[in-house]
NUSE-804452 format. One line per field, with one value per atom (N, C-alpha, C): atom name; residue number from 1; residue in three letters; z, y, x. Coordinates in nm, 3 decimals, m for minus. Layout:
BEGIN
atome: (CA/...) $
num: (NUM/...) $
residu: (ala/...) $
w: (Z/...) $
v: (Y/...) $
u: (X/...) $
//
This chain:
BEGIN
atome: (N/CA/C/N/CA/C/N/CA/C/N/CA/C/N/CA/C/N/CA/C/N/CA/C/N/CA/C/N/CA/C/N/CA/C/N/CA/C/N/CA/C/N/CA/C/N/CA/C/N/CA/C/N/CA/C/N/CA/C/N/CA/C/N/CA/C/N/CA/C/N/CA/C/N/CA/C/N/CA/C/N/CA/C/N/CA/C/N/CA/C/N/CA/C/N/CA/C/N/CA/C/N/CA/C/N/CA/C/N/CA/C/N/CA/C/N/CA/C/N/CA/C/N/CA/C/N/CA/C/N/CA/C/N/CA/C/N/CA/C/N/CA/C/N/CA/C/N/CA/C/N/CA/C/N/CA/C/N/CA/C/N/CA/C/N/CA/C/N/CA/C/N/CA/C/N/CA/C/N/CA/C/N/CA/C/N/CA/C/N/CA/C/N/CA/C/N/CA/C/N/CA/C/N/CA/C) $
num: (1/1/1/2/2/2/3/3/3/4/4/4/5/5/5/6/6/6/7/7/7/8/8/8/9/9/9/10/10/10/11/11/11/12/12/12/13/13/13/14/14/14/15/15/15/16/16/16/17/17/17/18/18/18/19/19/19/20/20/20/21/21/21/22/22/22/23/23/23/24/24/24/25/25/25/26/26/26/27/27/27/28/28/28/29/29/29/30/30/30/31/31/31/32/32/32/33/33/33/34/34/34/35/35/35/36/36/36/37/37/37/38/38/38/39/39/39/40/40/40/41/41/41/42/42/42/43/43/43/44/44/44/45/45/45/46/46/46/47/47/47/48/48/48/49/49/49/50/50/50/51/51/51/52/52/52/53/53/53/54/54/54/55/55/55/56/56/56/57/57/57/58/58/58/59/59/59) $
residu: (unk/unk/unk/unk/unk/unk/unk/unk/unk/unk/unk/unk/unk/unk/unk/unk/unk/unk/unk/unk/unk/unk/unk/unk/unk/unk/unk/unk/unk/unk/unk/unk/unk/unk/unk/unk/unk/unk/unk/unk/unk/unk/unk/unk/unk/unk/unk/unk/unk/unk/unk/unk/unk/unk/unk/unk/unk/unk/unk/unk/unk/unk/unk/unk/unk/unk/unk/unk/unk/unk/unk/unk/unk/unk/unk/unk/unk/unk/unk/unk/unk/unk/unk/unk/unk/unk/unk/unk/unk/unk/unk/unk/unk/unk/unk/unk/unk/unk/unk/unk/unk/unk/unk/unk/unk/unk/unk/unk/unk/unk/unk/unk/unk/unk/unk/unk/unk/unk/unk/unk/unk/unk/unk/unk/unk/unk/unk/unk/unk/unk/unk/unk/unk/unk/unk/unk/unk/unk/unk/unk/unk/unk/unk/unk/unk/unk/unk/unk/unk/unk/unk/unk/unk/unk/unk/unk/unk/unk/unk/unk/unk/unk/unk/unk/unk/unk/unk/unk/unk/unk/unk/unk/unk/unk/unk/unk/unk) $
w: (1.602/1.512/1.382/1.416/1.248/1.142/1.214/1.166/1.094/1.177/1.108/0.961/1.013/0.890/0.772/0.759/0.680/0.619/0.699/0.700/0.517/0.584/0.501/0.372/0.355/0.247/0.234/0.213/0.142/0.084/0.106/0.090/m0.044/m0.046/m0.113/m0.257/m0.192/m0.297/m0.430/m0.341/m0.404/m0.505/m0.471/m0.493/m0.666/m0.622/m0.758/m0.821/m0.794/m0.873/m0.935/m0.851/m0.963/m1.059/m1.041/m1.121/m1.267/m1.225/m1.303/m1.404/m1.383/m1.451/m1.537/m1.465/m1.530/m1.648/m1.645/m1.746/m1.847/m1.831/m1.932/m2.010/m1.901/m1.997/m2.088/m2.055/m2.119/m2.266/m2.245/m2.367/m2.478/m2.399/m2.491/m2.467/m2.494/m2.468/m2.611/m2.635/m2.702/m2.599/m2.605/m2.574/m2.491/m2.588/m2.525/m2.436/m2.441/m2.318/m2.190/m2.215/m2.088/m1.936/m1.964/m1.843/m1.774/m1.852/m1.774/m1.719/m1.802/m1.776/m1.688/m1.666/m1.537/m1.439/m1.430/m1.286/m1.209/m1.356/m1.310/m1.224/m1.325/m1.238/m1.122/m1.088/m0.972/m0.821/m0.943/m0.837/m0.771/m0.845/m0.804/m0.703/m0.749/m0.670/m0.573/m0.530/m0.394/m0.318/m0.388/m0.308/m0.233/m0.301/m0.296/m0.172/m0.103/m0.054/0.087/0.050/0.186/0.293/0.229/0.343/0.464/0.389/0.454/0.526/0.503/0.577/0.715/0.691/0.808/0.908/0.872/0.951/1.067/1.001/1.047/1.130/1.120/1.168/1.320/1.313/1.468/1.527/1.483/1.540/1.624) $
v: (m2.979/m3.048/m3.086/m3.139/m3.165/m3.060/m2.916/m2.860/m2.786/m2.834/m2.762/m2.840/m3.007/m3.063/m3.069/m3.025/m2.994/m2.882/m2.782/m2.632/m2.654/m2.759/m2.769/m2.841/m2.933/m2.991/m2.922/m2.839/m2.694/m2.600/m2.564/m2.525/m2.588/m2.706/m2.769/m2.815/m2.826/m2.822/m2.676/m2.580/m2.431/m2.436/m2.491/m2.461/m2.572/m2.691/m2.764/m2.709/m2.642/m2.560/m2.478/m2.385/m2.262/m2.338/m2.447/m2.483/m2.555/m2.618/m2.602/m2.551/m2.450/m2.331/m2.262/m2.236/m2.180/m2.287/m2.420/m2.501/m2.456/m2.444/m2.438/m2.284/m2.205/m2.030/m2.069/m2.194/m2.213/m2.250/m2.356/m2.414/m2.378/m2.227/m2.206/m2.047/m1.974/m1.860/m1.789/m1.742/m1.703/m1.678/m1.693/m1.632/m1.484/m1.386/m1.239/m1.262/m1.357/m1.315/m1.431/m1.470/m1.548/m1.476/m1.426/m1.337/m1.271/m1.168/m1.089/m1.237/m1.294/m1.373/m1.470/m1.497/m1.621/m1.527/m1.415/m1.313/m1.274/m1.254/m1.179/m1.325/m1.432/m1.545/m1.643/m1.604/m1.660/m1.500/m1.423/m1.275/m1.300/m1.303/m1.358/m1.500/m1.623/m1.719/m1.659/m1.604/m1.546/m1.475/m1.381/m1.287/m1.404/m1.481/m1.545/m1.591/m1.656/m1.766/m1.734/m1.630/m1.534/m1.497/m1.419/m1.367/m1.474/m1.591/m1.698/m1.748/m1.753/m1.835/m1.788/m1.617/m1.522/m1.547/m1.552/m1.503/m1.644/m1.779/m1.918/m1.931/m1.823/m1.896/m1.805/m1.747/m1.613/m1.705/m1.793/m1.816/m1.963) $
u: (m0.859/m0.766/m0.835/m0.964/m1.055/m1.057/m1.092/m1.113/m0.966/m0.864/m0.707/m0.734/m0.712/m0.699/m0.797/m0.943/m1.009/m0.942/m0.936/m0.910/m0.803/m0.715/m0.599/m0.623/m0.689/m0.722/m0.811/m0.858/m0.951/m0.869/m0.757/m0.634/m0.559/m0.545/m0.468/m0.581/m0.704/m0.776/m0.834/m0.815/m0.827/m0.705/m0.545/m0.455/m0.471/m0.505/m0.578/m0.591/m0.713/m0.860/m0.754/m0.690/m0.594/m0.518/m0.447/m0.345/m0.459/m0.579/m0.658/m0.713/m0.745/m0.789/m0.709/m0.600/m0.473/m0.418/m0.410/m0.421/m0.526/m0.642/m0.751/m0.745/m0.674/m0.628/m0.500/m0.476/m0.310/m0.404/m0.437/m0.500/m0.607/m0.692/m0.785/m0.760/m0.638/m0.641/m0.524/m0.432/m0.350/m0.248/m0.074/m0.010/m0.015/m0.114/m0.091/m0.191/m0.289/m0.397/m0.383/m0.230/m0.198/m0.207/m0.092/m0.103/m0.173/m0.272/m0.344/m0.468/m0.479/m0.584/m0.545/m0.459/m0.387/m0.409/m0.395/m0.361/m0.510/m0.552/m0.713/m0.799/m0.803/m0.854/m0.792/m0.676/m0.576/m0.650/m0.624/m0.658/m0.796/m0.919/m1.027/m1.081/m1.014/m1.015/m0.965/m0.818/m0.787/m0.884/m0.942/m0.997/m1.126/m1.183/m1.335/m1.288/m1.180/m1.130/m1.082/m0.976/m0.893/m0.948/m1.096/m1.163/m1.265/m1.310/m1.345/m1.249/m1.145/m1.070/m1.000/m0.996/m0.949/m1.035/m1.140/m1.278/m1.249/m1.223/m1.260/m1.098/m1.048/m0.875/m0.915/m0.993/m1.020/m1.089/m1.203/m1.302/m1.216) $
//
């Protein structure tokens, strides 16, 4: 059960971090380089994240 509820506020904290970041592409980026640049670094945080977490949901 500790480990669900860690599990989860690790979760909710990643989800921060993106909405984060994605703020700071808002603010120091241009219009045209919103998008690709929200996607590429939302795309990346996912990937870093997903595979740790598969691995820990088996175990």
């Amino acid at each position: 059960m500790w480990r669900l509820r860690t599990r989860n506020v690790l979760i909710r904290l990643g989800s921060v971090t993106i909405i984060q970041i994605s703020t700071l592409v808002v603010t120091n980026t241009s219009l045209y380089h919103l998008p690709m640049s929200s996607v590429e670094v939302w795309g990346s945080i996912t990937l870093q994240q997903c595979p740790s977490l598969s691995l820990e949901r088996w175990d």
